[in-house]
Rosetta silent file (secondary structure, phi, psi, omega in degrees, C-alpha in Angstrom):
SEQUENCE: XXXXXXXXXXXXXXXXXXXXXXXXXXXXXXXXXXXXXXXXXXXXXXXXXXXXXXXXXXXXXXXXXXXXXXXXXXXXXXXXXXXXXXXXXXXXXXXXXXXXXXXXXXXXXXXXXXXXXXXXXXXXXXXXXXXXXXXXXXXXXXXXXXXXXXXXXXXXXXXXXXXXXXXXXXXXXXXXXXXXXXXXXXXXXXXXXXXXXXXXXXXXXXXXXXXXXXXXXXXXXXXXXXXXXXXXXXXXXXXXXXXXXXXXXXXXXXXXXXXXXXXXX
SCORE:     score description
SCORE:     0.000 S_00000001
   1 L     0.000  -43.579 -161.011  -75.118   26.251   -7.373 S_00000001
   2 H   -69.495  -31.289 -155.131  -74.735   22.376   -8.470 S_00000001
   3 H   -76.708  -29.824 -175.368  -71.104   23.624   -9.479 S_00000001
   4 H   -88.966  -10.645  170.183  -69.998   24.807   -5.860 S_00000001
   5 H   -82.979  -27.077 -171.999  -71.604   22.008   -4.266 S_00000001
   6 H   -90.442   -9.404   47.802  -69.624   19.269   -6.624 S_00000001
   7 H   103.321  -66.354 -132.412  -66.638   22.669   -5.633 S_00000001
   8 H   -94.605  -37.328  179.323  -67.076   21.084   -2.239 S_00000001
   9 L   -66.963  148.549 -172.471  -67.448   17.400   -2.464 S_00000001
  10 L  -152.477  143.521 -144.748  -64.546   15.253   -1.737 S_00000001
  11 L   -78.396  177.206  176.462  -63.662   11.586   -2.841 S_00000001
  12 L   -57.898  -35.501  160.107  -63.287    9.225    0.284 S_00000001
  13 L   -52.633  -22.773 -168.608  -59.528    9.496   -0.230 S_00000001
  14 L  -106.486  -29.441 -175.081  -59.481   13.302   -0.296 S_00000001
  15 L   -96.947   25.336 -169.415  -61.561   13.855    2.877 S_00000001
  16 L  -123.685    4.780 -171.893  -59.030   12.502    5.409 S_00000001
  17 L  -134.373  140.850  125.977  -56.002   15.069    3.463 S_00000001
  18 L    18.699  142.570  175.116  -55.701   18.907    3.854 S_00000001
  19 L   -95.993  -91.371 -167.562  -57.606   20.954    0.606 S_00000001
  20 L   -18.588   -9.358 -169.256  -53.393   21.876    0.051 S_00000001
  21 L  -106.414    7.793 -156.391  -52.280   18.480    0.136 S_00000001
  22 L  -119.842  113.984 -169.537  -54.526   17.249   -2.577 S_00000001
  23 L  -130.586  113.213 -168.113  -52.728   16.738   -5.791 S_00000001
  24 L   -97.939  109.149 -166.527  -54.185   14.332   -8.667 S_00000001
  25 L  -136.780  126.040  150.813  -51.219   13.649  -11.120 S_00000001
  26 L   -51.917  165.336  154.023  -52.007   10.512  -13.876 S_00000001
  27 L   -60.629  -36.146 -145.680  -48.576    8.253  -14.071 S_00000001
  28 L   -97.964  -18.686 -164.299  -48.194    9.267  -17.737 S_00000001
  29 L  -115.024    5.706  164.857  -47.835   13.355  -16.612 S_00000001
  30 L   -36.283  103.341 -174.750  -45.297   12.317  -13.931 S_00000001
  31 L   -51.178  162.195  157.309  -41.833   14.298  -13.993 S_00000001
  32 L  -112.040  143.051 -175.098  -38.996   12.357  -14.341 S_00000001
  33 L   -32.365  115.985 -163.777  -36.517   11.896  -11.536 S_00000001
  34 L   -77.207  146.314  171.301  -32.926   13.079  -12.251 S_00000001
  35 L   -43.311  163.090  156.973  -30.533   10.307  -12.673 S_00000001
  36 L  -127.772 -177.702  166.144  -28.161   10.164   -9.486 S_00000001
  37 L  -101.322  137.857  174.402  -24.940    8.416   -9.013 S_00000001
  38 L   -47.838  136.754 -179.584  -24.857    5.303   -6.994 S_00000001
  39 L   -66.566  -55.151 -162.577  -24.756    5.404   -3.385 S_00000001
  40 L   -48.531  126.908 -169.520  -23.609    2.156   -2.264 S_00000001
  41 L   -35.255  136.184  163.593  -20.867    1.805    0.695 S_00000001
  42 L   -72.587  -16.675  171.098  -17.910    0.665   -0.935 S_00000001
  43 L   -63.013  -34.664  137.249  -17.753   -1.346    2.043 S_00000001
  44 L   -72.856    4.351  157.148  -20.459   -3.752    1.079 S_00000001
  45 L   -80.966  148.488 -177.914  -18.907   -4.888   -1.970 S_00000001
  46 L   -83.504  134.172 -145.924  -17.223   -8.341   -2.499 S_00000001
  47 L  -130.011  103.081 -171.270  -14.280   -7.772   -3.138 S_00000001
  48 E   -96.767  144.486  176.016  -11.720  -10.596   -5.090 S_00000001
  49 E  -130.864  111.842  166.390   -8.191  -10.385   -6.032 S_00000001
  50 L   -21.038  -55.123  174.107   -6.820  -12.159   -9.148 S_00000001
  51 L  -102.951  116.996  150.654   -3.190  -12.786   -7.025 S_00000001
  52 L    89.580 -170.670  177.299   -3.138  -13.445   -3.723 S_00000001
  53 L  -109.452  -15.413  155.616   -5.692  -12.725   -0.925 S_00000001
  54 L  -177.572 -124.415  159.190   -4.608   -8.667   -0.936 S_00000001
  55 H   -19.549  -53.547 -156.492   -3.429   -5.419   -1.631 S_00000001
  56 H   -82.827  -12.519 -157.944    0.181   -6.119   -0.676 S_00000001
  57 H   -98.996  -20.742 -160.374   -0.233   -9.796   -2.932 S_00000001
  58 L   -88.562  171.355  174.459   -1.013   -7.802   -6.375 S_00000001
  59 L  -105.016  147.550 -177.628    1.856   -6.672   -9.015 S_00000001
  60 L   -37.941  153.114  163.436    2.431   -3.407  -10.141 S_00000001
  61 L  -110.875  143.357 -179.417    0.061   -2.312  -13.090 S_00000001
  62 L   -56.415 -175.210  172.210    1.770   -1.705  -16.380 S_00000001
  63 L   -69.504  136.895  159.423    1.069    1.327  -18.919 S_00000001
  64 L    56.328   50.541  159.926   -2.759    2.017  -19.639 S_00000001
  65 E   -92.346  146.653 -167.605   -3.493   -1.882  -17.710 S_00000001
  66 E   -88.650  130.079  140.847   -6.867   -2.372  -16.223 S_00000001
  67 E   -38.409  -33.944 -164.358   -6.708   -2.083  -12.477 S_00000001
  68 E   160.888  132.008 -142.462  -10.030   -3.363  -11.622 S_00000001
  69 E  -122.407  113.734  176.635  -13.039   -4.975  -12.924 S_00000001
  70 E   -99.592  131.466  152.422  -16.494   -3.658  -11.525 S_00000001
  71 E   -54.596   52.572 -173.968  -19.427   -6.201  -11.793 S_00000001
  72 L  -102.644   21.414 -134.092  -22.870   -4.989  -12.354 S_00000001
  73 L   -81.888  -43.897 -168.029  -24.062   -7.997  -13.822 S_00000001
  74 L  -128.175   98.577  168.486  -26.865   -8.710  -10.417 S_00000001
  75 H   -30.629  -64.360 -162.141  -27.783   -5.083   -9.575 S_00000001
  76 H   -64.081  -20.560 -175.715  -28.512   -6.552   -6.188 S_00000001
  77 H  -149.317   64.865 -178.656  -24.694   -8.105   -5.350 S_00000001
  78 L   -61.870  147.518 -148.945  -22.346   -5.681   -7.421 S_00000001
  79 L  -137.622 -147.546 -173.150  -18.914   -6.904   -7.306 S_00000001
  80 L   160.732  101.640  171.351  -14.808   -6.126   -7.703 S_00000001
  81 E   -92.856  117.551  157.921  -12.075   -8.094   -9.109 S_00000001
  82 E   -69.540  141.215 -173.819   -8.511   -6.255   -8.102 S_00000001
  83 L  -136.064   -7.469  141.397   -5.905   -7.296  -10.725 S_00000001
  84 L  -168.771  132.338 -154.229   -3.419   -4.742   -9.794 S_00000001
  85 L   -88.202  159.735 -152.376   -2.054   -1.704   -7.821 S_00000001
  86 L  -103.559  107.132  177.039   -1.429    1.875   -9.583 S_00000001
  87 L   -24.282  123.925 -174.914    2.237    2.925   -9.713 S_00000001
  88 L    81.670   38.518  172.843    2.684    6.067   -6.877 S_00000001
  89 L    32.238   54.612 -171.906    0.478    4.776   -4.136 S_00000001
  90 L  -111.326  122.369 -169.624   -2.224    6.035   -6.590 S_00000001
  91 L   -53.353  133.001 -170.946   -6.038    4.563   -5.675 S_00000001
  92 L   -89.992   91.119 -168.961   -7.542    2.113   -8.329 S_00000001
  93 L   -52.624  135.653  172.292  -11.225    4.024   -8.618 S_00000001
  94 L  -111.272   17.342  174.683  -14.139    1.207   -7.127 S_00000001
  95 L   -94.100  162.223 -156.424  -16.654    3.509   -8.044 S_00000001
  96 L  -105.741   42.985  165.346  -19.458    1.955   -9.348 S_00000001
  97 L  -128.117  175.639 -165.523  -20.408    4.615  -12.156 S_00000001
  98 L  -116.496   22.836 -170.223  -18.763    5.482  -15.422 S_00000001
  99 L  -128.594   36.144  176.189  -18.025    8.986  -14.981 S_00000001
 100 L   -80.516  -27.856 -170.702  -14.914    8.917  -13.047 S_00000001
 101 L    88.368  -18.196  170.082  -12.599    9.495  -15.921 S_00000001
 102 L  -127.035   46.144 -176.723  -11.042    6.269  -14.816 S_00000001
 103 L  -156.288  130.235  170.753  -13.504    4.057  -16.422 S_00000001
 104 E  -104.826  134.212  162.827  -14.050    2.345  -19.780 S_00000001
 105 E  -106.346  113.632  163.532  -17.703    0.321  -20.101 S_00000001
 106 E   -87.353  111.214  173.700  -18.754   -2.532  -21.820 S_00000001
 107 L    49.588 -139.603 -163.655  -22.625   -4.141  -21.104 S_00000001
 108 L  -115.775   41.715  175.271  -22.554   -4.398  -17.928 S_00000001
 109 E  -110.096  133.420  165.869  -18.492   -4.328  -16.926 S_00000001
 110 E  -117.022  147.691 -176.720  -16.862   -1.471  -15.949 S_00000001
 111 E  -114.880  114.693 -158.670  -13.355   -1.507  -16.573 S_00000001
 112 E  -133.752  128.567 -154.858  -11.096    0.714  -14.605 S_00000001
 113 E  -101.294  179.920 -170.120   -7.545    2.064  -15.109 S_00000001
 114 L   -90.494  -26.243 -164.235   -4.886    4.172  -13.102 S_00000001
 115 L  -126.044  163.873 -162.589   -4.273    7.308  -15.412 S_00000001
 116 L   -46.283  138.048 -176.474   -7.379    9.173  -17.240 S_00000001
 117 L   -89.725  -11.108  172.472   -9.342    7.369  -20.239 S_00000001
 118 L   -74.916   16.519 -172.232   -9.626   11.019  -22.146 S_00000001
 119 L   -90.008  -72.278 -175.675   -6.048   10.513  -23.217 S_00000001
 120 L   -39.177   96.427  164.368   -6.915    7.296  -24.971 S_00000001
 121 L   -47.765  169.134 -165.293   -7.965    7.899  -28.593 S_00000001
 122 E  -104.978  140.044 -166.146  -11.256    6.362  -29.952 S_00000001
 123 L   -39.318  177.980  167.147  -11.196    2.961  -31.638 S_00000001
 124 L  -109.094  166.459 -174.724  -11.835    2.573  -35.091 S_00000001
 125 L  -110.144   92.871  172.378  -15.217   -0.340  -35.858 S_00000001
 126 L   118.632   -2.967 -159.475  -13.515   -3.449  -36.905 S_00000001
 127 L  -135.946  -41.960 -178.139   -9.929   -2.400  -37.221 S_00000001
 128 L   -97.700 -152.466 -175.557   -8.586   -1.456  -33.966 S_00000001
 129 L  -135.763   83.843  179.129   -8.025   -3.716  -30.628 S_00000001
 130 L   -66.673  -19.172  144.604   -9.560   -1.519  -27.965 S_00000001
 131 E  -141.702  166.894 -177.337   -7.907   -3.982  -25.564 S_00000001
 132 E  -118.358   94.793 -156.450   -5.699   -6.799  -25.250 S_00000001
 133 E   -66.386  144.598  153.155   -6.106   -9.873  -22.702 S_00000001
 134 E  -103.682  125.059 -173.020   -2.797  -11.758  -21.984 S_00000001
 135 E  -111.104  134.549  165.588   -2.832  -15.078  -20.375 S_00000001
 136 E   -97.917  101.003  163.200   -0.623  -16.728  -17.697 S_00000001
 137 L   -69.257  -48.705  160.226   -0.749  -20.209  -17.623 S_00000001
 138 L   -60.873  -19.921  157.632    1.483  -20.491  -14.703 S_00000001
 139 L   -91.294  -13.396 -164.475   -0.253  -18.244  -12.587 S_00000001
 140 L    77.059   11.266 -170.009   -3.613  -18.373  -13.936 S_00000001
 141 E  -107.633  135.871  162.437   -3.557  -14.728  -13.886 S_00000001
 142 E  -107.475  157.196  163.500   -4.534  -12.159  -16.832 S_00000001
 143 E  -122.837  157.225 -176.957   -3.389   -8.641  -17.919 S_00000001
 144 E  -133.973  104.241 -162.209   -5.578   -6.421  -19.835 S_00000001
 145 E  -100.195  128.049 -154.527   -3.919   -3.815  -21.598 S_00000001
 146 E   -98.306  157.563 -160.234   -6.195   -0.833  -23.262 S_00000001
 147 L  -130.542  -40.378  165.485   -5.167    0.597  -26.247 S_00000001
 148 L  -155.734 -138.992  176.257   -8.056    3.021  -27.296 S_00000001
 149 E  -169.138  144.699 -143.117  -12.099    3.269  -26.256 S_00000001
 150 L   -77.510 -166.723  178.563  -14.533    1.983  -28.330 S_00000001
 151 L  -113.640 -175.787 -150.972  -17.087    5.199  -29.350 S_00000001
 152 L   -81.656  131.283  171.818  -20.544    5.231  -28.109 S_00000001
 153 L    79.659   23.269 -176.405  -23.668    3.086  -28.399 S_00000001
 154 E  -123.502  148.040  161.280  -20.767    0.056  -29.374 S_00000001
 155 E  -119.874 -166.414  168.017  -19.873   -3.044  -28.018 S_00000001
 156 E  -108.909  135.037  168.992  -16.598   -5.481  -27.779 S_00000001
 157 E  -123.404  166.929  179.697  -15.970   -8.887  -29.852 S_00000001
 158 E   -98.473  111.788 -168.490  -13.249  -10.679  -29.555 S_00000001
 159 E   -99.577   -2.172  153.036  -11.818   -9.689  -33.231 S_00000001
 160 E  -174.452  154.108 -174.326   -8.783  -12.065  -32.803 S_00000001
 161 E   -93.418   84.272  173.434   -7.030  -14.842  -31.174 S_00000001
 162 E  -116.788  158.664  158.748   -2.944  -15.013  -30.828 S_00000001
 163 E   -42.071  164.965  179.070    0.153  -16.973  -29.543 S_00000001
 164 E   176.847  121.120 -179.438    2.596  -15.797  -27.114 S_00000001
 165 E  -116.232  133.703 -173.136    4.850  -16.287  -25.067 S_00000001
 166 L   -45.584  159.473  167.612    5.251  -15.354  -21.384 S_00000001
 167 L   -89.811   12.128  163.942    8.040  -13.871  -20.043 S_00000001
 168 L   -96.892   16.652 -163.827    8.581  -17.071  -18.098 S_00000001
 169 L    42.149   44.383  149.151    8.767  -18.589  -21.509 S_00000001
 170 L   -73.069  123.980 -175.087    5.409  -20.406  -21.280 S_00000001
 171 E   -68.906  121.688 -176.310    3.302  -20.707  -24.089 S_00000001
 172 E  -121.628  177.182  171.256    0.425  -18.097  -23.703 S_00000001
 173 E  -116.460  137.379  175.732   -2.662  -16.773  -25.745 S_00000001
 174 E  -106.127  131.117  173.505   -2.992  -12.963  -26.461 S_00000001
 175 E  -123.734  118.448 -164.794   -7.118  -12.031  -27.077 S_00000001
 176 E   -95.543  133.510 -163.989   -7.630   -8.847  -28.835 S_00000001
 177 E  -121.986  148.919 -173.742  -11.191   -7.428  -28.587 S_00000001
 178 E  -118.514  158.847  152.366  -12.486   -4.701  -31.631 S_00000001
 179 E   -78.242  151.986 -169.935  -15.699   -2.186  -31.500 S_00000001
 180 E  -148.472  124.313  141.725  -18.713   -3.374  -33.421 S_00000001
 181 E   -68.010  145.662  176.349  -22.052   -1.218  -33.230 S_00000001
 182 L   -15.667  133.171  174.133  -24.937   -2.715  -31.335 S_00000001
 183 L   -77.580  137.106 -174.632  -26.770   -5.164  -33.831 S_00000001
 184 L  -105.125   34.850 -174.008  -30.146   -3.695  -35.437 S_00000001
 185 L  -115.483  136.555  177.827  -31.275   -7.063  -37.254 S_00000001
 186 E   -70.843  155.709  167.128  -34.559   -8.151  -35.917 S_00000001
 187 L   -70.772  117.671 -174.485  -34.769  -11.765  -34.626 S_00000001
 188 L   -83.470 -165.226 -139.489  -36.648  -14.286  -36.712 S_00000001
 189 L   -91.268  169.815 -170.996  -39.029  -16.552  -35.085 S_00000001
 190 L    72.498  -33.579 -154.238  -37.291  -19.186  -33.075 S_00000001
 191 L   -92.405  128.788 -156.035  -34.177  -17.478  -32.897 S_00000001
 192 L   -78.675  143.090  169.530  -32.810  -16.607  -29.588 S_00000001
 193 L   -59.416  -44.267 -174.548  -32.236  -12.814  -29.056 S_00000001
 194 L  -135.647  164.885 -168.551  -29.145  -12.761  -26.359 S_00000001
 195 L  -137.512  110.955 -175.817  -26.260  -15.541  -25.602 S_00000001
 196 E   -86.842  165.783  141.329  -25.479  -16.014  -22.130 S_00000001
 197 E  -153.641  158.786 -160.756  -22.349  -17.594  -20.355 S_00000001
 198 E  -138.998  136.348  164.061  -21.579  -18.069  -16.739 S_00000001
 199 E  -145.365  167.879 -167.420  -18.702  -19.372  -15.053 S_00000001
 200 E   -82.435   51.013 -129.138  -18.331  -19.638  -11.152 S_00000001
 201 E   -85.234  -45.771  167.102  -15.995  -17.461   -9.805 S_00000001
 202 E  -133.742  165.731  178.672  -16.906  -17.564   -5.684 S_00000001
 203 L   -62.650  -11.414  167.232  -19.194  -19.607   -3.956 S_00000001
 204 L  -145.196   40.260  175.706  -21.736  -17.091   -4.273 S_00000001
 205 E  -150.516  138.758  152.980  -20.787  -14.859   -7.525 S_00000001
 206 E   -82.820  113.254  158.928  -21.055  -15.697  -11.000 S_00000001
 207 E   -83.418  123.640 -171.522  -19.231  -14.188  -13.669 S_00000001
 208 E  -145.686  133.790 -171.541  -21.712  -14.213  -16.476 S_00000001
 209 E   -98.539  138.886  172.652  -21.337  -12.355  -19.937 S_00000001
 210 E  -113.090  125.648  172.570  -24.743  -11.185  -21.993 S_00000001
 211 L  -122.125   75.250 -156.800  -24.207  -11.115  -25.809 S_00000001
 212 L   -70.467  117.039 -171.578  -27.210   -9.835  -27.820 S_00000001
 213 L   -80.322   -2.946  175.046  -27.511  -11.316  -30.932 S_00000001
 214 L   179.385  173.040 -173.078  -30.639   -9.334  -32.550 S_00000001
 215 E  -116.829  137.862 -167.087  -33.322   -7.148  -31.519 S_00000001
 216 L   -88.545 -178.437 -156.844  -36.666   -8.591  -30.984 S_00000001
 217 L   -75.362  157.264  170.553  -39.969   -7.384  -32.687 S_00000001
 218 L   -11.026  110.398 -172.641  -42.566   -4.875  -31.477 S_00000001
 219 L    56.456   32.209  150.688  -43.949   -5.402  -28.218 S_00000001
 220 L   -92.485  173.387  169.848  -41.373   -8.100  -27.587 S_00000001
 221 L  -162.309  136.809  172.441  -38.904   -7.897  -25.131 S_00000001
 222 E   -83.035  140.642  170.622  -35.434  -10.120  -24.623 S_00000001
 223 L   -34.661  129.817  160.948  -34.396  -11.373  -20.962 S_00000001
 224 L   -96.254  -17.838  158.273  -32.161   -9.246  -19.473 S_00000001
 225 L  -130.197  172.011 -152.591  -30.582  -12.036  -16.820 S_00000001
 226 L   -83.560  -19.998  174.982  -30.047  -15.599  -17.174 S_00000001
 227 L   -84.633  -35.330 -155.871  -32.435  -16.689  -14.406 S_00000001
 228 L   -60.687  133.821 -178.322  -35.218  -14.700  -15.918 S_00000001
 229 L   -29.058  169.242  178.025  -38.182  -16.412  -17.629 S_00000001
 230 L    61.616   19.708  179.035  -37.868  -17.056  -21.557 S_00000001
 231 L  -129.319  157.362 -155.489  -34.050  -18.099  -21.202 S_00000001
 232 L  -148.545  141.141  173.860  -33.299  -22.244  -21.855 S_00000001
 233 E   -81.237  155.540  179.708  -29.831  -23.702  -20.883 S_00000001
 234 E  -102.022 -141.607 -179.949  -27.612  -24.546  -23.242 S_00000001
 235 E  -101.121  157.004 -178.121  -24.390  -26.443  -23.759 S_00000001
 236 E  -108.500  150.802 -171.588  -22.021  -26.713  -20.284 S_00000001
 237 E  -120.498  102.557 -161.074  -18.172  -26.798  -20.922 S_00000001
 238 L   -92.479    1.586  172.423  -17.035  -28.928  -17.696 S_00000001
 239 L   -93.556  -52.522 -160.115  -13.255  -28.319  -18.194 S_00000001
 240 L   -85.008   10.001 -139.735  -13.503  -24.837  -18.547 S_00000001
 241 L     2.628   92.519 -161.968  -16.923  -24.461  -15.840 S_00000001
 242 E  -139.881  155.094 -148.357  -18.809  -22.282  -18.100 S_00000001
 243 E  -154.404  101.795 -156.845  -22.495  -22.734  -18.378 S_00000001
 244 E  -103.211  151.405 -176.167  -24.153  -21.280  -21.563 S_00000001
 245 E  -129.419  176.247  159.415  -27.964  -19.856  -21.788 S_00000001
 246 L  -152.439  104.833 -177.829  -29.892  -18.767  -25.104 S_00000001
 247 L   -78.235  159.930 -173.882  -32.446  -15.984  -23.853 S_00000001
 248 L  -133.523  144.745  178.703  -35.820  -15.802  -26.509 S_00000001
 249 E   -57.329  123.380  169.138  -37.828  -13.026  -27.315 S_00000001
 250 L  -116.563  135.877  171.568  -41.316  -12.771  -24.689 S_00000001
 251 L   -36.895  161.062 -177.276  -44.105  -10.915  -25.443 S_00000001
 252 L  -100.381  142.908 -176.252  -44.704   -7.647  -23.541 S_00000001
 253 L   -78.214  174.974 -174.459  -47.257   -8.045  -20.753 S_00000001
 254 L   -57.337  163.283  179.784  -50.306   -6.017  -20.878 S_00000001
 255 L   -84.525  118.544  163.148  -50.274   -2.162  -19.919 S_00000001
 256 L   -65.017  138.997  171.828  -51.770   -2.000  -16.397 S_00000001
 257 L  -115.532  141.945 -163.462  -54.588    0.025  -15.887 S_00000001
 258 L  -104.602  146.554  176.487  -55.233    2.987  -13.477 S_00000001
 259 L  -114.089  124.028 -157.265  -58.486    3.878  -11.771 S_00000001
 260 L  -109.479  150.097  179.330  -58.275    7.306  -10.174 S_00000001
 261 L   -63.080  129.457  103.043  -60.941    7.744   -6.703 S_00000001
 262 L   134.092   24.502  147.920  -64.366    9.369   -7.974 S_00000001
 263 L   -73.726  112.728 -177.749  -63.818    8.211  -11.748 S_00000001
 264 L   -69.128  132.358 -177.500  -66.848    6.996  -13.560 S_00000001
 265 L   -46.013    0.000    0.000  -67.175    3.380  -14.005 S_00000001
């Protein structure tokens, strides 16, 4: 009898829902969601162009040359530098995932080219140039030409620095970047975990590169942006406006705890 009477009882929460509607799930036995691919109108993004103010102002893009640089740096204000149009009135993909087939990724850059990245063999770790920046001092403009794609769970360094010269015969810099896997060396005490740097690009977007330099210890956790607590400014470079951070390992806050209705104290 006591068992069909507690059968019957229902918590204060429970007696305003359906007996079908009433489903008791902890957090911890929650499925998980399937990823999806981002939504967002291409029409809300800001949208910059390296030459000129648009389409009709950029230059052709060369063999395997990046097209366009997606931004996912501020979840909240994703962005899009055009750097050039794709030979054959062919569309420079703006989508802002990495499963287009026209996208290589680094952190949190996507980098995205006119003809398919499964063509492109995979980099070697320390030895090959997965791409190559070129700089124009008279325009102020770069090209970035890809060469292979790094392999998985890797990042990009800049593995060397060369001379060059433009084809306006202007002395230029070439910057070659290699694959490196992710660093596994824990962070000793003091030492900051990620290396920020920011430079201003529009009045209300930052271009700001995250570099992690180690991984911090158990029930630590490193900043993942530059405003975020545990990150300390650094040195500012006022010729180049570039604005350096050094994020530090913070402890992880406590595990919140749940109280389910008609759970004894």
């Amino acid at each position: 009898v006591l068992a069909a009477v507690r059968a019957v009882i229902r918590t204060p929460l429970e007696a305003f829902r359906p007996s079908g509607e009433i489903h008791i799930r902890r957090p911890d036995k929650l499925p998980l969601l399937p990823h999806r691919r981002s939504n967002t109108p291409k029409s809300g993004l800001k949208v910059l162009y390296q030459t000129g103010f648009s389409e009709e102002d950029l230059p052709d893009c060369r063999a395997r040359q990046v097209c366009s640089k997606v931004d996912l740096y501020d979840s909240t204000q994703p962005w899009i530098e055009r750097k050039c149009r794709c030979l054959g009135h062919r569309p420079c993909s703006s989508d802002l995932s990495d499963d287009d087939n026209h996208t290589l990724a680094d952190k949190t850059t996507l980098y995205k080219t006119c003809d398919p990245v499964k063509r492109l063999p995979k980099c070697r770790y320390f030895k090959d140039a997965a791409w190559i920046i070129y700089s124009f001092p008279d325009s102020n403009a770069t090209q970035q030409i890809v060469n292979c794609h790094c392999p998985k769970q890797s990042v990009t360094y800049l593995l060397r620095k060369l001379p060059y010269t433009t084809p306006s015969g202007q002395p230029g810099n070439q910057y070659q970047f290699g694959c490196s896997p992710q660093s596994r060396l824990r962070c000793s005490r003091k030492e900051p975990c990620k290396l920020f740097s920011a430079r201003r690009r529009h009045e209300q977007i930052d271009e700001v590169n995250a570099s992690t330099i180690c991984q911090c210890p158990r029930d630590h956790t490193c900043p993942k942006h530059h405003t975020e607590p545990g990150v300390l400014p650094g040195v500012t470079y006022v010729a180049e406006d570039i604005r350096t951070y050094h994020g530090y390992c913070l402890p992880d806050p406590p595990p919140e705890t749940y109280r389910f209705v008609g759970d004894k104290d």
